[in-house]
N, C-alpha and C positions, 0 to 999 in steps of 0.2 A: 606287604602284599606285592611281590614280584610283576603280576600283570595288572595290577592299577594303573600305572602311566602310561603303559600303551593303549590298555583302552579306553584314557581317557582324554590321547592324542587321537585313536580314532574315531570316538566320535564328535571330536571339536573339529577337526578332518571333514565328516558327513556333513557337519553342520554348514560350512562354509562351502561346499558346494552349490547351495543356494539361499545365499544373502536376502534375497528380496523376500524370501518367508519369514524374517527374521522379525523383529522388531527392537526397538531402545532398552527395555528391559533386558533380555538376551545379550542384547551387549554388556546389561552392569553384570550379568550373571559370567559370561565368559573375561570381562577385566578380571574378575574376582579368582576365576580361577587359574589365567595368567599370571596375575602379580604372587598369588599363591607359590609356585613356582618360582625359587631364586634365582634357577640356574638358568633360566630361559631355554629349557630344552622340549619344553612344549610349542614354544611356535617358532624354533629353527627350522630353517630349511634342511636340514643334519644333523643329525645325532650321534654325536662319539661314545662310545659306552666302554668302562673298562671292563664290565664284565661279561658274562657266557650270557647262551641261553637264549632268551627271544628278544636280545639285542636287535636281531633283522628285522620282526616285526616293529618294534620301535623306530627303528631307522623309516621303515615303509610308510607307518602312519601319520609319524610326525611330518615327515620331509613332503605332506601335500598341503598342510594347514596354509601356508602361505602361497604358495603358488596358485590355492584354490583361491586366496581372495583377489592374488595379483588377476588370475581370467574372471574374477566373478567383478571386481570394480571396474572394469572395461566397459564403456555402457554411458547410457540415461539413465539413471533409476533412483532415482529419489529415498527409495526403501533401504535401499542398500548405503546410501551416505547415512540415515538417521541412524543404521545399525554400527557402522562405522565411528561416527563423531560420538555415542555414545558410549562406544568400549575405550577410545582414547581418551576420553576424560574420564571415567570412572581411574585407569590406569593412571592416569596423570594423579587422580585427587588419592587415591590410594597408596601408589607409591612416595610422589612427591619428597627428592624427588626420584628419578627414574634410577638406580644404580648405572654408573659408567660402563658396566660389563654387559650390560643389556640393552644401550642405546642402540648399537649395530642393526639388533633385534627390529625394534622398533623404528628406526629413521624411514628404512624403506617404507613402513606400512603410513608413516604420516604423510611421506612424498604422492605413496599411492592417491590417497583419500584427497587432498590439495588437488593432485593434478583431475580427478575425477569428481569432483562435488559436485552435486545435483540435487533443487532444488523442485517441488510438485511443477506442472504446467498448471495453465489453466484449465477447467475439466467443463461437460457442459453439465445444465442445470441437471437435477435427479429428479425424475417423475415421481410423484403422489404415490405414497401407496396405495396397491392396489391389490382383488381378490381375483383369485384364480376359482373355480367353481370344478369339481368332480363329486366324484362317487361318494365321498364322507362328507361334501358340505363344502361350503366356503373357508377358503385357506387365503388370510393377507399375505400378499408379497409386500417385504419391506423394502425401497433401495439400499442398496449397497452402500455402506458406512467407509468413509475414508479414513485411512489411517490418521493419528497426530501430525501435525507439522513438524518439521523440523525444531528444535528447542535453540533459539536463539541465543539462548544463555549458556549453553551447554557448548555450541559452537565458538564463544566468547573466551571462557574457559580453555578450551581446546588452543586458541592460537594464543593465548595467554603465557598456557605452559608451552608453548614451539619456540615463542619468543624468549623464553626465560632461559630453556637448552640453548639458546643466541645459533636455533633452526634458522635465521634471517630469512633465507632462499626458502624454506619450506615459509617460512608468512608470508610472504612478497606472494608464492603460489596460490596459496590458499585465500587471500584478497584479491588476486585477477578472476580466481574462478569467480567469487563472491558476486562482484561486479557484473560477471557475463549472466550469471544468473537470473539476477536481481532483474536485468530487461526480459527477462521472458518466461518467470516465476509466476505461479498464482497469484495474483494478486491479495487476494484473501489473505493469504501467508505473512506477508507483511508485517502485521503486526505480531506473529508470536515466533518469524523468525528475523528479518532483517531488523527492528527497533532497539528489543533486544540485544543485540549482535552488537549494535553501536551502541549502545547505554554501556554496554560491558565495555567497550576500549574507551568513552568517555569516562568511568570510573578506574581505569588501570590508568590513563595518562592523570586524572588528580590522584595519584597515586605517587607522581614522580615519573614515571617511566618516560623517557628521554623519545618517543618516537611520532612526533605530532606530526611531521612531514610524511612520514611512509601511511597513515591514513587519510590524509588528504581527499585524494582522486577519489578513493572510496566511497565517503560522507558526501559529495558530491555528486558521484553518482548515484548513490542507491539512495540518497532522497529528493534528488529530482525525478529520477524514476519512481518514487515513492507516491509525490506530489501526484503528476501526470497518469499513471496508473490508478492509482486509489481515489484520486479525487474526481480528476476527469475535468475537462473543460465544462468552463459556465456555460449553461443552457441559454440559449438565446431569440428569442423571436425573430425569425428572419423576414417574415412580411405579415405585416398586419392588417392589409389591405380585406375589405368587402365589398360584398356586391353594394348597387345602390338602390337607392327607392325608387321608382318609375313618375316622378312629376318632378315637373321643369321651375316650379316657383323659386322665387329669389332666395327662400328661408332652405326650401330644399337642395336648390342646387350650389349653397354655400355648404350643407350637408353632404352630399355626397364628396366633397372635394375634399370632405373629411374619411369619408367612407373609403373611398379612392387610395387614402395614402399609404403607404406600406408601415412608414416608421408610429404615425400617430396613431397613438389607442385612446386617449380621452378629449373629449370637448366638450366646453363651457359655453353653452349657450343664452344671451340673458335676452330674451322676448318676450314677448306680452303673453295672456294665458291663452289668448283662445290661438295664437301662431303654435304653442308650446304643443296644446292638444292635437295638430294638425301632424304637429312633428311625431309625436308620440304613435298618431296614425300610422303614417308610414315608416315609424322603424318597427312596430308591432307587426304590417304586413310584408315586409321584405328581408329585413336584416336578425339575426343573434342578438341583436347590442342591447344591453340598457340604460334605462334612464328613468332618474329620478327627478326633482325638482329640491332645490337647498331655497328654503323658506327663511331668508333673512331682509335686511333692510332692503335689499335687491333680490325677489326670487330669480334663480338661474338653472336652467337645466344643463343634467349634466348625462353625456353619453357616453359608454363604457363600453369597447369590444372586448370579447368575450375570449377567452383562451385558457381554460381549467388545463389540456395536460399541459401546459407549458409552467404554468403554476406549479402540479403535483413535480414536472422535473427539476423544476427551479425548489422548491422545497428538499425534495430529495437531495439533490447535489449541497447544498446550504448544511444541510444536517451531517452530512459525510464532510466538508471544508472543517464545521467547526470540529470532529473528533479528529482530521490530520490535525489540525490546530494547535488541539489539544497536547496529543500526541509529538508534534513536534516542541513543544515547549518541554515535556516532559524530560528531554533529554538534558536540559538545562538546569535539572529542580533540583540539583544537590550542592550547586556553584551559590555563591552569593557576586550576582553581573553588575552589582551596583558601583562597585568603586574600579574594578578589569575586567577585561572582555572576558566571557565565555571560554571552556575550550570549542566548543561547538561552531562560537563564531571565527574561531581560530581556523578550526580546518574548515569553515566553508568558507572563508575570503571574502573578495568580493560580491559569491552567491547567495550568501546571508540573508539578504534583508529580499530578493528575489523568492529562495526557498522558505523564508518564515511568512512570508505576507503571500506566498502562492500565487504570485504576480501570472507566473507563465499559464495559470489556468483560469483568472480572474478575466471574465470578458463584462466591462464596466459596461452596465446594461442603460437602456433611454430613460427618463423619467415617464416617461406615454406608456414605460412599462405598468408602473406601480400607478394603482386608481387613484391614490389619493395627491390630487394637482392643489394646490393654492387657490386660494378664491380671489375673485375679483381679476378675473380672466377669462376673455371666450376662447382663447387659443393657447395650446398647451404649452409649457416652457420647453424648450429644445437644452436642455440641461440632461447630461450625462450622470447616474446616482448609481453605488454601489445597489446592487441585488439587497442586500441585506445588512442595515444599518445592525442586529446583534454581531452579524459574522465581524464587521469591520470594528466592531469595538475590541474582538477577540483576536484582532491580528496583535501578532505578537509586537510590542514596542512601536503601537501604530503611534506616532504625537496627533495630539487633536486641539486643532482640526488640520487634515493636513490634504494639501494640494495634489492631483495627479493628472495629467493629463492623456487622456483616453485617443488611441492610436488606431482602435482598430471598430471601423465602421459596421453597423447593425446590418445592413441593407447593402448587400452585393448588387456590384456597380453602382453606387449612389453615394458621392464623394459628401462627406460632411465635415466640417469642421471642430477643430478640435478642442475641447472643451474642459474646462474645470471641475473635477470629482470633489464632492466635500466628502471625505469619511468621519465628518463626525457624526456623534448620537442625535443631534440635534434635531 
């Protein structure tokens, strides 16, 4: 069939006029019929043909296939790298490897996609669906559905085989974009493109591959950024302070002194029962706070300010800590760390035990956070405690019990001293 190749340089031609319509599928479909192709005279930029006939249109339609992607990867567009990194590794796992007579071919198109990789932004939230109301009735509008993320595995693959061609300069490129990315990517993304991504060079270097220095910078970056984007700093109460009750007595205005403080949220108070009810009085008419009575060999009351969303955030953040947690262990799970380091603890250095325990997001909360104080105290202990004795069980490689000292003050302007964290369970 004489006009089969040209029209099927022309429409691989149309196609790549616009990439970003494209999707990761289309790219396994166009690798396929690339590699299809021994001679690589479908994605030259020229065509030499020894024969007659509609040579010229073959020279026409071929000779835009690349130059179409060369203007169409110039750009942000995120659509356009998934359709990109998709046909290089299909090509890659298909050919594998590349014949020598076709590298030419292909080098430029790997330099393109390196120097242009782009990863989603962050988007804002999608509204509810909702119904539009005419002439036949209520019609739901759905939001708009976003494409897949990038396949981080797929991108893994991809510098895999660059590396294997010993592309050096084309991997070197294709990890600075990585990195540039990684700070200003959806965060969301994360986990099904950047983790990924590194799990995959964590299993080629136990593989042998000689190249644990050229990722480095990388594994550093993009899970610090990984840390601080996805997890986000600890929620922290920044004043606890309430109004006070309006009577001047000795029981109340030792009260309010409590009421007053920014840092304290609970107090143990041990007095008689009818001062107790007096108290009860006046936090019922003035303050949020509560208060129980602990009926033991001493009854003592005890007063609690009140702060539910700091709670719902402090919970929230907690639940996201332990799945990076998680997640960061995970790139470990195929090493046995017991008897030599990690590669993992390899390329992060000395930001290892930073990046695993999520130090740079951990803000080591008061103990006047958490209601539950020690008994047999009217004033609360000024003790510094992990947010959440599960999470700190789950820090990776935490020893227990083990000592930290907490650097950074609850309460803007109000210098406190520094104090000893216990992470253990206990």
């Amino acid at each position: 069939m004489p006009g089969f190749e040209p029209w099927v340089a022309g429409m691989l031609a149309t196609m790549c006029l616009d990439l970003s319509s494209l999707t990761g599928e289309d790219g396994d479909v166009m690798a396929r019929i690339a590699v299809s192709d021994t001679t690589g005279s479908l994605l030259q930029d020229r065509y030499v043909s020894s024969g007659r006939g509609c040579h010229v249109l073959r020279l026409i339609a071929m000779s835009r296939i690349i130059p179409n992607i060369e203007r169409q990867m110039q750009g942000d567009d995120p659509e356009k790298t998934t359709f990109m990194i998709a046909f290089l590794s299909e090509v890659f796992k298909l050919s594998n490897p590349i014949p020598e007579n076709l590298l030419p071919i292909y080098q430029p198109l790997i330099r393109m996609v390196a120097a242009n990789l782009s990863f989603r932004k962050p988007q804002p939230s999608q509204p509810r669906p909702s119904f539009t109301y005419g002439l036949y009735g209520a019609t739901r509008v759905q939001p708009v559905a976003r494409k897949p993320a990038l396949d981080g595995k797929l991108l893994a693959d991809t510098l895999g085989h660059i590396m294997d061609l010993q592309f050096h300069e084309h991997g070197q490129l294709l990890l600075n974009s990585v990195i540039v990315q990684a700070n200003s990517m959806d965060p969301e993304d994360f986990e099904s493109t950047i983790l990924p991504f590194l799990k995959g060079i964590v299993v080629r270097l136990l593989q042998g591959k000689n190249e644990l220095d050229m990722y480095k910078k990388l594994f550093q970056m993009c899970l610090s950024s990984y840390v601080l984007r996805c997890v986000g700093k600890e929620p922290v109460q920044i004043n606890w302070s309430r109004n006070p009750v309006r009577c001047s007595c000795r029981d109340c205005t030792d009260l309010n002194a409590f009421l007053r403080s920014p840092v304290d949220r609970v107090k143990r108070i041990v007095v008689s029962k009818q001062r107790r009810h007096h108290l009860h009085t006046q936090l019922d008419a003035y303050t949020d706070c509560t208060h129980i009575t602990e009926r033991r060999y001493i009854e003592t009351m005890v007063v609690t300010k009140q702060g539910k969303s700091f709670e719902d955030s402090l919970k929230t953040w907690t639940n996201k800590a332990k799945s990076a947690l998680a997640a960061l262990r995970s790139l470990e799970d195929q090493e046995d760390t017991s008897s030599s380091p990690s590669q993992l603890r390899k390329l992060l250095g000395d930001q290892y035990d930073e990046i695993m325990r999520l130090r740079k997001v951990r803000v080591m909360t008061y103990a006047q956070q958490q209601p539950n104080q020690p008994t047999g105290s009217t004033r609360p202990m000024h003790t510094v405690a992990a947010s959440s004795s599960a999470l700190n069980a789950a820090i990776v490689g935490a020893p227990n019990p083990t000592a930290i000292r907490s650097e950074i003050p609850q309460v803007a302007g109000k210098k406190r001293k520094a104090v000893v964290i216990d992470l253990s369970d206990d």
